[in-house]
Structures are given as structure tokens and as C-alpha cells.
N, C-alpha and C positions, 0 to 999 in steps of 0.2 A: 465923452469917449476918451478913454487912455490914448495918450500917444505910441507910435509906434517906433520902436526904439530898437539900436542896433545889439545889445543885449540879446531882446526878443528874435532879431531875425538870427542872428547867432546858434543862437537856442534851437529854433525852428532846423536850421541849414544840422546840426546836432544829430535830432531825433529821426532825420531823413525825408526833409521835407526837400519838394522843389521849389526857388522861388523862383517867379515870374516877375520879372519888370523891366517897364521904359527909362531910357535913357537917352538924352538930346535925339528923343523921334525914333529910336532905336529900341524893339521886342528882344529881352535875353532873358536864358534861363540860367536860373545859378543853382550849380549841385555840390554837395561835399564827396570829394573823392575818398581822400585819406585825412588823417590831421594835419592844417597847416597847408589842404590842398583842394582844390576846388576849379571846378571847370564852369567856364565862360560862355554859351554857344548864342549866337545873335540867330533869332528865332522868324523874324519879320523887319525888314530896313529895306534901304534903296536897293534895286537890280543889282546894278551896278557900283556898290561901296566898295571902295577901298581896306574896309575892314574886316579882319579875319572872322571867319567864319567861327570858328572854335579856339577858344585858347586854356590853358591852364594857369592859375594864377592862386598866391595867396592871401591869407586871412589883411595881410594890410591895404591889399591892393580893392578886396571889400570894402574893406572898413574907408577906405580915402573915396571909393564911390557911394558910400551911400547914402551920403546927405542929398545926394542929387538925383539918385530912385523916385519914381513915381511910379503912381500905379500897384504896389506891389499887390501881388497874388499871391496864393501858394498850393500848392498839392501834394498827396502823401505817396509813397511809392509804393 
């Protein structure tokens, strides 16, 4: 099986996909807004996290999470 590579999800976030995945126990979904822009939203975690609920964020801020993705899913809009 190919590995799954940040190219590829790049690619994926592109063509309008949504991705799905965990992160330290944390369910988020990742969408591409604009170029350069891409929204955050935490989909399943604790009650009570300290962590935002939705954020906006960019392509580096991906790319310095993804080595730490599990799980990924993905769906087309």
C-alpha cells in the first residue's frame, strides 16, 4: 500500500474534499476555504475542552500538523 503523503492530502483538500481526522484524541474536520486558507472545526473531544471549537488557519499550520494525523478519512462535498 502507498503511503499517505502530505502532497496527496493537499491534492485532496484542492479538489474539495473534506478531511476527517484525530488528533491527540481529538475528531477535526479540515476544509479548504480560499487559497492559503482553510478551516479547523473539532467535530468530537472532551465536554469540556479548553479548545476552540472552530478556527481558521493556514496551509503551514497543516502541513506542521500532519505528521501527527491519524485516522485520516475523507469525503467529497
Amino acid at each position: 500500500m502507498q503511503e499517505y503523503t502530505f502532497e496527496r492530502l493537499w491534492q485532496e483538500l484542492d479538489n474539495g474534499y473534506q478531511i476527517y481526522y484525530t488528533y491527540m484524541n481529538n475528531k477535526y474536520l479540515l476544509t479548504k476555504l480560499q487559497s492559503n486558507c482553510y478551516s479547523k472545526e473539532l467535530i468530537a473531544g472532551k465536554e469540556k475542552s479548553p479548545l476552540p471549537k472552530k478556527l481558521i488557519i493556514t496551509l503551514k499550520s497543516v502541513k506542521e500538523t500532519f505528521p501527527f494525523m491519524e485516522d485520516i478519512e475523507y469525503k467529497c462535498l
